[in-house]
C-alpha positions in Angstrom: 48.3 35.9 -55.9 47.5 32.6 -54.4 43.7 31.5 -54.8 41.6 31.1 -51.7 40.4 28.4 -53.2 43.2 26.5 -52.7 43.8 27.1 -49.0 45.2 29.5 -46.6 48.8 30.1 -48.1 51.6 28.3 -46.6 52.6 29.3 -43.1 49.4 31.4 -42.2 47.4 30.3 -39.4 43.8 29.1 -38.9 41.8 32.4 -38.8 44.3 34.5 -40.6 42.0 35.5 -43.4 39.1 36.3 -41.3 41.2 38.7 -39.3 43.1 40.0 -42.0 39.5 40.7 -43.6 38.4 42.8 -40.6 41.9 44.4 -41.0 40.9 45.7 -44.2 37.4 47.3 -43.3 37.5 51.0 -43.5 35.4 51.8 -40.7 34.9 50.3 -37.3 31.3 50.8 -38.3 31.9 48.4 -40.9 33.1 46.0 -38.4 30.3 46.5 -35.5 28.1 45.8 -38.0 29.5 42.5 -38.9 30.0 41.6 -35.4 26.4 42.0 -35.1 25.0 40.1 -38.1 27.4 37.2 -36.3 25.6 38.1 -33.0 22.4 37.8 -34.6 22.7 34.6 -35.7 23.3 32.9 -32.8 21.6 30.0 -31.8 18.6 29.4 -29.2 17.7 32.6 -28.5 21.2 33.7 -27.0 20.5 37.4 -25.9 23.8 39.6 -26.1 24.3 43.1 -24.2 27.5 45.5 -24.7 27.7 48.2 -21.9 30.7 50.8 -21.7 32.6 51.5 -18.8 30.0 53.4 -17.2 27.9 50.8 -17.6 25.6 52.0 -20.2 24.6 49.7 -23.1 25.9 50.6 -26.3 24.6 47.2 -28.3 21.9 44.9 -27.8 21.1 42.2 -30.0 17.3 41.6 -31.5 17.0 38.3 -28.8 17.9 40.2 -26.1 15.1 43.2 -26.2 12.8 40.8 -27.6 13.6 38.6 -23.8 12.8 41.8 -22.0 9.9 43.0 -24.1 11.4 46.3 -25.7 12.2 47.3 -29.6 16.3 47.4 -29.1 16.5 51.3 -29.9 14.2 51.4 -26.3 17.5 49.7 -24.5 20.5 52.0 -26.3 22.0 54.5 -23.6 20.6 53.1 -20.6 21.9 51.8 -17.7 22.2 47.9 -18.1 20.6 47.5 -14.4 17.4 48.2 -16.0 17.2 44.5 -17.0 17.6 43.6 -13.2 14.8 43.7 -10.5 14.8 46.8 -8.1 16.8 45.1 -5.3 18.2 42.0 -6.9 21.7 43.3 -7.1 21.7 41.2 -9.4 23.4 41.0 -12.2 24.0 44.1 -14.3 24.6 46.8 -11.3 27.4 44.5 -9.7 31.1 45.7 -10.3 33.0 42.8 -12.0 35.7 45.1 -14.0 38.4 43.0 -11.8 36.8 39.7 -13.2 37.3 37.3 -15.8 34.7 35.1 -17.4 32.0 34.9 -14.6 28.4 32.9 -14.9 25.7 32.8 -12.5 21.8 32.4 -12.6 19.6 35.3 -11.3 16.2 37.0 -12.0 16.1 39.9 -14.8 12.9 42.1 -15.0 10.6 42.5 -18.4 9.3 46.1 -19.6 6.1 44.8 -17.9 7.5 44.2 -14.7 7.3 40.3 -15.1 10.6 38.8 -13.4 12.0 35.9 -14.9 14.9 33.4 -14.0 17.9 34.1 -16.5 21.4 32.2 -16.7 23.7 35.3 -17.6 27.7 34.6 -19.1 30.1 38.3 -18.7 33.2 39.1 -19.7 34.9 42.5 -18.6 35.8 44.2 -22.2 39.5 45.5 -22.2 41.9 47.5 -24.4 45.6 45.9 -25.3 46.6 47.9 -21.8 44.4 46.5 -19.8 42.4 49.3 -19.6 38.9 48.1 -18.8 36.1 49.2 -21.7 32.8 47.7 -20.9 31.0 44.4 -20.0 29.8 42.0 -23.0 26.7 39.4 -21.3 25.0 37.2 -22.6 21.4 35.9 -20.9 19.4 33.3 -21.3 16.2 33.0 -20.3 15.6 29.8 -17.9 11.9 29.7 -17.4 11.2 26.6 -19.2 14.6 25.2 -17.8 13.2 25.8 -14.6 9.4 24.4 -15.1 11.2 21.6 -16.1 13.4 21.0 -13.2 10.1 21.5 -11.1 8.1 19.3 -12.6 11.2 16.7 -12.3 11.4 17.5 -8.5 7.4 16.5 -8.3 7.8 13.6 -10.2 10.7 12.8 -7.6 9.3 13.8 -4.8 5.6 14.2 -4.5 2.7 11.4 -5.4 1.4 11.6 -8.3 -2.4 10.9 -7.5 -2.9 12.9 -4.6 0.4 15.5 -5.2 1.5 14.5 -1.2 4.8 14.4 -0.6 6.5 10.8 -1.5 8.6 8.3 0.1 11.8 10.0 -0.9 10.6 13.3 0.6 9.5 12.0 3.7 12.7 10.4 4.3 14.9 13.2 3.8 12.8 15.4 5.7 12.7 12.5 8.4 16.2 13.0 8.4 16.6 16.6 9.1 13.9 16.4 11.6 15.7 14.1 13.9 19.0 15.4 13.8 17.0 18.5 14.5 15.0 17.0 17.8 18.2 15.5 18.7 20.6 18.8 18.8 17.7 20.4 20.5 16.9 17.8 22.5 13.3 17.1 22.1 10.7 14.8 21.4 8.9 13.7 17.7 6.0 11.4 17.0 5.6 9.5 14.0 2.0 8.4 13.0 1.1 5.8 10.2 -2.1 5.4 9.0 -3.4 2.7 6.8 -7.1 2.8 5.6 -9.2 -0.2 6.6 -10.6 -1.9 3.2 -9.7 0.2 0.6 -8.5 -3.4 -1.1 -12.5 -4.3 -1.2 -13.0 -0.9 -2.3 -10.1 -0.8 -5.3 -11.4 -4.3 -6.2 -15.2 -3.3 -6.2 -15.4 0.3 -7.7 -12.3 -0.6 -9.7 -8.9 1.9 -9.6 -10.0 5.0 -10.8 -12.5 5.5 -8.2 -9.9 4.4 -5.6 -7.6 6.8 -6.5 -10.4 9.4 -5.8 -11.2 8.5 -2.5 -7.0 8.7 -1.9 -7.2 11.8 -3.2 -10.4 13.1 -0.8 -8.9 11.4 1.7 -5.2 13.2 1.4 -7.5 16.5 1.1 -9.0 16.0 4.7 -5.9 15.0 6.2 -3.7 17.7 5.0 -6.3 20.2 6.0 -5.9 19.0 9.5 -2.4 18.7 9.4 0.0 22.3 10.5 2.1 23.4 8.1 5.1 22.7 10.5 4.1 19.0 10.2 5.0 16.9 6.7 2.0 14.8 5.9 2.8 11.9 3.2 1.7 9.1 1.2 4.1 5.8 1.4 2.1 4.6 -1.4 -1.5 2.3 -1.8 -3.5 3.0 0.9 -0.7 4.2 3.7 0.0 7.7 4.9 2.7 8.9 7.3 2.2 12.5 9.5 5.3 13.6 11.1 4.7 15.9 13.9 7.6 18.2 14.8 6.4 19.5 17.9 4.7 16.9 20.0 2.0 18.3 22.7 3.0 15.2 25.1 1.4 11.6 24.7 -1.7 12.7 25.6 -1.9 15.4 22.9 -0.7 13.1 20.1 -4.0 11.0 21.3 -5.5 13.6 20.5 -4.6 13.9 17.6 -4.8 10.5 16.1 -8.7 10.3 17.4 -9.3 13.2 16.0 -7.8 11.8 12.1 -10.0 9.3 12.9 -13.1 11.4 13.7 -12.2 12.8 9.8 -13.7 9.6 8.3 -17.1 9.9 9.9 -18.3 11.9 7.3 -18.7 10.2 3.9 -17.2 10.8 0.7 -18.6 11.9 -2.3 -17.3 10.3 -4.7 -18.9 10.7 -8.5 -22.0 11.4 -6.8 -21.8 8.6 -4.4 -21.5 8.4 -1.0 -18.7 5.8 0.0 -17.2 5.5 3.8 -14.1 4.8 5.6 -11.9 4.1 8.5 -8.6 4.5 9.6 -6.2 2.5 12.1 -3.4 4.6 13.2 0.0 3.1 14.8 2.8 5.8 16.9 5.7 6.1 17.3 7.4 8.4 19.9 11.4 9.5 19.1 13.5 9.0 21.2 12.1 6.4 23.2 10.8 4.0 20.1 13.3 4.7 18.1 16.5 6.4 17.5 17.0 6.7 13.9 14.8 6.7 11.0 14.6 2.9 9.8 13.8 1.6 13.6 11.3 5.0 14.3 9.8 3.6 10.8 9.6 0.2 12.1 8.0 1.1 15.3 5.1 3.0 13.9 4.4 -0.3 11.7 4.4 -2.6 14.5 2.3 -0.3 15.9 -0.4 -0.4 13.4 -0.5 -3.8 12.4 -1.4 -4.2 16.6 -4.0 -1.6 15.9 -5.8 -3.3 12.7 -5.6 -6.8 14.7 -7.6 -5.1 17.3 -10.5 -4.5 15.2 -9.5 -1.6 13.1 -10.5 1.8 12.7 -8.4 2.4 16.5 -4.5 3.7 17.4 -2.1 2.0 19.4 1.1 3.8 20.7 4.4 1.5 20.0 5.6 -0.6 23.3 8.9 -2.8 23.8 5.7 -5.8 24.0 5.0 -5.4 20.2 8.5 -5.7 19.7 8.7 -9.0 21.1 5.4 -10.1 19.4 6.5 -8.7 16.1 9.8 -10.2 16.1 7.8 -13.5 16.7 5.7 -13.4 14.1 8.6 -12.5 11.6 10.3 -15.7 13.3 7.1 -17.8 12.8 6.6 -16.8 9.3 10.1 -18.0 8.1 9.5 -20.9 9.8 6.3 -21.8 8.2 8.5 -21.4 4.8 10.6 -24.2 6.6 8.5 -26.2 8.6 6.2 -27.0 5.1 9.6 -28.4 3.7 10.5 -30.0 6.3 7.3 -32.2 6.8 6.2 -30.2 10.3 2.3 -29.5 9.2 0.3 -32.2 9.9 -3.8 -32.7 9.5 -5.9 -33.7 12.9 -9.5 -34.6 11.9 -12.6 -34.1 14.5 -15.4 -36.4 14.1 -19.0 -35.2 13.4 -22.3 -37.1 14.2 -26.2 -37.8 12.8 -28.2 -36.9 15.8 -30.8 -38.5 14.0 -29.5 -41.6 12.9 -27.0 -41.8 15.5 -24.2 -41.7 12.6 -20.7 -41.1 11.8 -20.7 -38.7 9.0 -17.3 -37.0 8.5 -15.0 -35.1 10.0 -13.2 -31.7 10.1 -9.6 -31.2 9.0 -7.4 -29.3 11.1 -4.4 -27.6 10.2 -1.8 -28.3 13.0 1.8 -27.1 13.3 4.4 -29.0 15.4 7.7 -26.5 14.4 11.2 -28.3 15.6 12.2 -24.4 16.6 9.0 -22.9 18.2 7.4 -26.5 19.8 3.6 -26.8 19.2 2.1 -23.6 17.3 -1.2 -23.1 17.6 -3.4 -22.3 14.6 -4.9 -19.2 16.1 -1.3 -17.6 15.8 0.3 -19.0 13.0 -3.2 -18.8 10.6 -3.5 -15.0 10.9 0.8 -14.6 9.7 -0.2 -17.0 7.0 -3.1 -15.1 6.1 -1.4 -11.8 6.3 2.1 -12.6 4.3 0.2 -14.6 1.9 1.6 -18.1 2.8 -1.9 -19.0 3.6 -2.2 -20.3 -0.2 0.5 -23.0 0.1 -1.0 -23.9 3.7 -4.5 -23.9 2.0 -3.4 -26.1 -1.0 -2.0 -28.6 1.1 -5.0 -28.8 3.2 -7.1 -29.1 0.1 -4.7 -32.0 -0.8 -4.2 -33.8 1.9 -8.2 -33.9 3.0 -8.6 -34.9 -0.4 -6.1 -38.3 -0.1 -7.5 -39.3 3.1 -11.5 -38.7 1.9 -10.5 -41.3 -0.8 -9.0 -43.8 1.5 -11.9 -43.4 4.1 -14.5 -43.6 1.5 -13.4 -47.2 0.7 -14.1 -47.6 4.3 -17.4 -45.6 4.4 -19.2 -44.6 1.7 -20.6 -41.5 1.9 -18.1 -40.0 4.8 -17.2 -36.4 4.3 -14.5 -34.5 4.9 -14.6 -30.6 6.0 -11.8 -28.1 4.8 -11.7 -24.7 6.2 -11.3 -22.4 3.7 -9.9 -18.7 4.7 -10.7 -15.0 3.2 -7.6 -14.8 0.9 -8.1 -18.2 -0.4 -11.4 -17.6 -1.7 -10.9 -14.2 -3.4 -7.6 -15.6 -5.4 -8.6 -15.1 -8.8 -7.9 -19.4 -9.7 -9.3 -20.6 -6.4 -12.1 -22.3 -8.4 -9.3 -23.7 -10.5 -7.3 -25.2 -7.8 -10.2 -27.0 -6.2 -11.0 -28.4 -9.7 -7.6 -29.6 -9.9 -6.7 -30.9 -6.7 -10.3 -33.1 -6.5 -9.0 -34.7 -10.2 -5.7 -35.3 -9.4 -6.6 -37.1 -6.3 -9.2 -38.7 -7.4 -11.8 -37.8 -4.3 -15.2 -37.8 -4.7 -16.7 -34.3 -4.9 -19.8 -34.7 -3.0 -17.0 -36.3 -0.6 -15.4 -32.4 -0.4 -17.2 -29.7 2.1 -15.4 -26.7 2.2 -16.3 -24.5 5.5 -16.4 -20.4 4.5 -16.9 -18.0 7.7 -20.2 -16.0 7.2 -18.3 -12.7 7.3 -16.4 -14.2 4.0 -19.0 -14.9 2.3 -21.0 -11.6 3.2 -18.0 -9.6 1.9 -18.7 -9.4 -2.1 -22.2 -11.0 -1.9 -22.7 -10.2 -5.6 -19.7 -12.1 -6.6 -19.9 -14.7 -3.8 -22.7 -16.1 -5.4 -21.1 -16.9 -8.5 -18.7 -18.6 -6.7 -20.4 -21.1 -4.9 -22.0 -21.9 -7.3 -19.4 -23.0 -9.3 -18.3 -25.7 -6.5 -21.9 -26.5 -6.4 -21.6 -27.4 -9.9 -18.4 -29.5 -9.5 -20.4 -31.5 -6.6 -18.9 -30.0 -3.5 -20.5 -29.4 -0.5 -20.5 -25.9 1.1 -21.3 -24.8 4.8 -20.7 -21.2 6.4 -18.6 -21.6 9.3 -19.5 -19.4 13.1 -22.7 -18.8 11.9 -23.9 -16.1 14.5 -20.6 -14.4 14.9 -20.9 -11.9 11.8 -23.6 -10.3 9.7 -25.8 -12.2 7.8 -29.0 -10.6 5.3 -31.5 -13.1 5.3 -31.9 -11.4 1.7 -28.6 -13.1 0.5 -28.6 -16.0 2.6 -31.6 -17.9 0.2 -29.6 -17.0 -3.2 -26.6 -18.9 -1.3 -26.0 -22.5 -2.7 -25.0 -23.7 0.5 -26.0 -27.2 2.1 -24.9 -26.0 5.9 -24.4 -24.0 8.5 -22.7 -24.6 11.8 -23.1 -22.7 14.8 -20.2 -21.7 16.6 -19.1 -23.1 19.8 -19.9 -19.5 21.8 -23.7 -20.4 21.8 -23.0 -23.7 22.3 -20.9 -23.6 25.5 -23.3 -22.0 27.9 -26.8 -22.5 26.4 -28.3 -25.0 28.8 -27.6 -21.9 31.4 -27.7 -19.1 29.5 -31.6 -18.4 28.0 -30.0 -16.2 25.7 -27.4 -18.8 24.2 -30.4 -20.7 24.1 -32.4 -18.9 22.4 -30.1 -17.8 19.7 -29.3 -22.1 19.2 -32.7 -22.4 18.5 -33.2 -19.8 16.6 -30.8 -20.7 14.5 -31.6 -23.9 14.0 -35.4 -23.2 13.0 -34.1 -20.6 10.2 -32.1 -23.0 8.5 -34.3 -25.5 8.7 -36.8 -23.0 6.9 -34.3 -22.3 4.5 -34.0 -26.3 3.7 -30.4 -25.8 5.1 -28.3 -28.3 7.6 -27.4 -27.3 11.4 -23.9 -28.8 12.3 -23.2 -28.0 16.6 -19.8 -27.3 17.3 -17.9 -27.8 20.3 -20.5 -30.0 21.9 -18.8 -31.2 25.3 -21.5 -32.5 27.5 -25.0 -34.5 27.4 -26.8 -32.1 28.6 -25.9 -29.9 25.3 -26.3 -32.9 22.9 -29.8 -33.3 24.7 -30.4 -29.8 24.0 -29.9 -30.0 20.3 -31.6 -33.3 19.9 -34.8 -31.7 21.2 -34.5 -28.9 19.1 -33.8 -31.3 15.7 -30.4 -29.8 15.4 -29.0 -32.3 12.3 -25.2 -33.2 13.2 -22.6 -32.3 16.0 -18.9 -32.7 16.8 -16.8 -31.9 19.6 -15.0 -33.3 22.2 -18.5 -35.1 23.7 -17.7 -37.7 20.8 -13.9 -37.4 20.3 -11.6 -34.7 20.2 -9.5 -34.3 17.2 -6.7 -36.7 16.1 -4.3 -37.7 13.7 -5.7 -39.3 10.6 -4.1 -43.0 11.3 -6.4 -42.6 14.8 -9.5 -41.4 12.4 -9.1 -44.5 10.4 -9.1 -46.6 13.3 -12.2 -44.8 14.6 -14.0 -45.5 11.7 -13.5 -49.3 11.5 -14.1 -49.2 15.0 -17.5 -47.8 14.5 -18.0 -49.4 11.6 -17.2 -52.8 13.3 -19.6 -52.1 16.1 -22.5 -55.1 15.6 -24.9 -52.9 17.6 -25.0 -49.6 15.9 -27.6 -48.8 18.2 -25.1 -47.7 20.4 -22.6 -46.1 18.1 -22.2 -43.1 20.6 -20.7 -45.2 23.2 -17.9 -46.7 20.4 -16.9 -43.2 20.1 -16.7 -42.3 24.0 
């Protein structure tokens, strides 16, 4: 007899002995039961059912009546469409004696009426004729499969801090919505929303208390938004609406002033009451767009025209934003351009002693003379500069450049200053206190020869911080003014802790305030607090003697404007100063700069 040990003998087949060992059992008891202590030991849980022709099960493994909540003697001689929900059709009371091996997911029922997702395999059961016996399934139970693919499909497509839809979502239901409007031929409207400040806010409370307010926020606007309509977050502080069926123009106004009206009410926020606004830029399909990407780009252009107006407003898309958009996309490439290519240029305005009748400084201006666009003015290329961040490689060479030239005129004039305007983004960069340190010892300028100009509603922003600030540069020896004093907010309260040396008020007093009492009044005003405050007045935009009288009666300290001289390259600055400073009568110095 040949020893298993060594093998199958030759010429049998893989399999022979366990067949030829199921041969030999005596009983087909014997071999059920085998057949089930294999069944039972498969792996993960697999739940196994045998039903006979009539469809009555005849074996169930422990798995399977554990899955379903009965003891397995419970499931023996009833109908296999007991596992299957009343209705589903599911499964067990479908007919497939004419199939093969079939799979399909469906929902199966528990003892307790639960219904659960299951994956079920079948294969009819059939004797060597053919003849069909019975159906062997097996199930497997696919809740946790299924929890799994949802939580996959919110991680995909729904914001994780305030559980809106995403990005991806809102695309693909963008998608379906327009080729929805455009086989029924109607209209959409597409509204973005950006929050005004919640940068200041992030910065100041710090994340986690940002992420709150999104979430408050997305809570009010999806309460006001229909289910028809997807409301979602493109991520920071922007939210898209899509409204599927648009009430007309007028009803999409509506609708935006009525988002707005959302934010009048404050938020609590870990017991806090914090506020907010909303600017809101549509986008009408068909008319502003077509497809997604230029419907998309609409509503942007839109918004960005609303938050330059002030904020906390809506503006409807119009072919004239288009224009102005594509400008300022044009204009910020060719900032990129024009820096290498030499095209910024400093123009320097001088500024007087009305007491001493004295040349004192002058103001550096940023001008912009592109080869593509002609002369740019600084009131539209500062604000792209500002927005796209350019404005810290514009600032830096301003910084730089006034620096050079302060050293070059202080060998002429001891003592002159130069004034460097210094915008929002520039001062809350985290190393702005660095660069300035930097840029006055590499070029060697005097500090106390450095004023940097800050606009009051800058400095008002993050008081607390502000204060710090300043008086860093105070402690490196520059000289500090706040710029359109009058035009923004100012507490008195703050004002004193500020280490400043100046303020200038802004040309919009100045123009009309020997005609207008209350110009006038304001000037002098003005003029009297700072003095209080042991502060300097500088007048800007001074164009007549009858102004320059004005402020001379009222003590007003210094001046510049186009009274003395407008503003001009540095090579004419330099010969304005050694023509002043060649004058032999500097009685008359004002005349030498007429």
């Amino acid at each position: 007899m040949h020893d298993a040990a060594n093998g199958p003998p030759p010429g049998s087949q893989p399999g022979f002995h366990s067949v030829q060992l199921l041969n030999r059992l005596p009983q087909d008891e014997e071999r059920l039961a085998m057949l089930k202590e294999a069944i039972d030991c498969l792996p993960i849980g697999a739940g196994i059912t045998i039903s006979d022709k009539e469809g009555k099960i005849v074996y169930v493994n422990q798995a399977e009546a554990e899955m379903h909540g009965y003891a397995s003697e419970e499931l023996l001689g009833r109908p296999a469409r007991i596992l299957a929900p009343q209705g589903n059709g599911g499964g067990r009371s479908i007919d497939y004696r004419s199939a093969g091996l079939w799979k399909r997911e469906c929902l199966n029922v528990r003892k307790d009426g639960q219904i659960f997702p299951v994956q079920l395999t079948s294969k009819p059961i059939r004797n060597a004729a053919g003849d069909y016996l019975g159906m062997l399934t097996a199930c497997e139970d696919m809740t946790q499969r299924k929890l799994c693919e949802k939580q996959l499909e919110t991680l995909a497509y729904y914001d994780s801090v305030t559980k809106l839809p995403n990005r991806a979502l809102l695309m693909d239901r963008l998608h379906q919505a327009l080729a929805l409007a455009l086989r029924e031929r109607r209209e959409l409207a597409l509204l973005f929303l950006d929050l005004d400040n919640f940068k200041d806010l992030n910065s100041s409370r710090g994340h986690e208390v940002g992420d709150k307010f999104l979430q408050e926020v997305a809570a009010r606007l999806a309460n006001s938004v229909c289910e028809s309509n997807t409301l979602a977050r493109l991520g920071g502080d922007e939210f898209v609406i899509l409204i599927n069926a648009v009430p007309g123009e007028e009803g999409v106004a509506a609708t935006a002033a009525r988002l707005q009206a959302l934010f009048c009410e404050p938020f609590l926020i870990d017991g806090e009451e914090l506020y907010g606004s909303t600017s809101i830029g549509i986008a009408m399909y068909p008319g502003d767009g077509e497809d997604v990407e230029s419907l998309l780009r609409s509503a942007d252009q839109a918004l960005y025209q609303a938050k330059s107006e002030g904020k906390a407003g809506y503006q409807f898309f119009s072919q004239e934003m288009n224009q102005v958009n594509m400008r300022r996309v044009a204009l910020e490439n060719g900032m990129r351009q024009g820096v290498a290519r030499g095209e910024f240029y400093l123009y320097f305005q001088p500024q007087w002693d009305l007491k001493n009748l004295r040349l004192t400084g002058a103001e550096a201006l940023l001008r912009w003379h592109s080869a593509e666009f002609g002369v740019v003015g600084p009131d539209e290329f500062i604000p792209i500069a500002e927005s796209c961040g350019f404005i810290f490689d514009l600032g830096e060479l301003v910084l730089r450049e006034a620096c050079l030239h302060a050293v070059e005129w202080d060998l002429l004039c001891p003592g002159l200053r130069v004034a460097v305007n210094i915008s929002g983004r520039q001062f809350r960069q985290h190393d702005f206190l660095q660069t300035v340190a930097r840029i006055v010892e590499e070029t060697g300028v005097r500090a106390s020869s450095l004023e940097l100009e800050l606009t009051e509603s800058v400095i008002m922003e993050r008081a607390e911080k502000n204060i710090h600030a300043l008086q860093a540069l105070k402690w490196m020896g520059v000289r500090l003014s706040i710029d359109d004093f009058g035009t923004g907010y100012s507490s008195l309260n703050y004002l004193k802790h500020f280490p400043i040396d100046a303020i200038k008020i802004d040309r919009s007093f100045i123009a009309d305030l020997v005609t207008d009492s209350d110009d006038a009044a304001i000037a002098e005003a003005i003029i009297s607090m700072a003095h209080s405050l042991k502060l300097k007045v500088i007048a800007e935009g001074v164009e007549s003697e009858a102004q320059l009288d004005f402020l001379v009666d009222r003590c007003c300290d210094e001046a510049q404007g186009f009274y003395f001289a407008p503003p001009m390259p540095a090579e004419d600055f330099t010969g304005y100063v050694k023509r002043f400073f060649a004058t032999e009568d500097v009685s008359k110095p004002l005349s030498v700069a007429r």
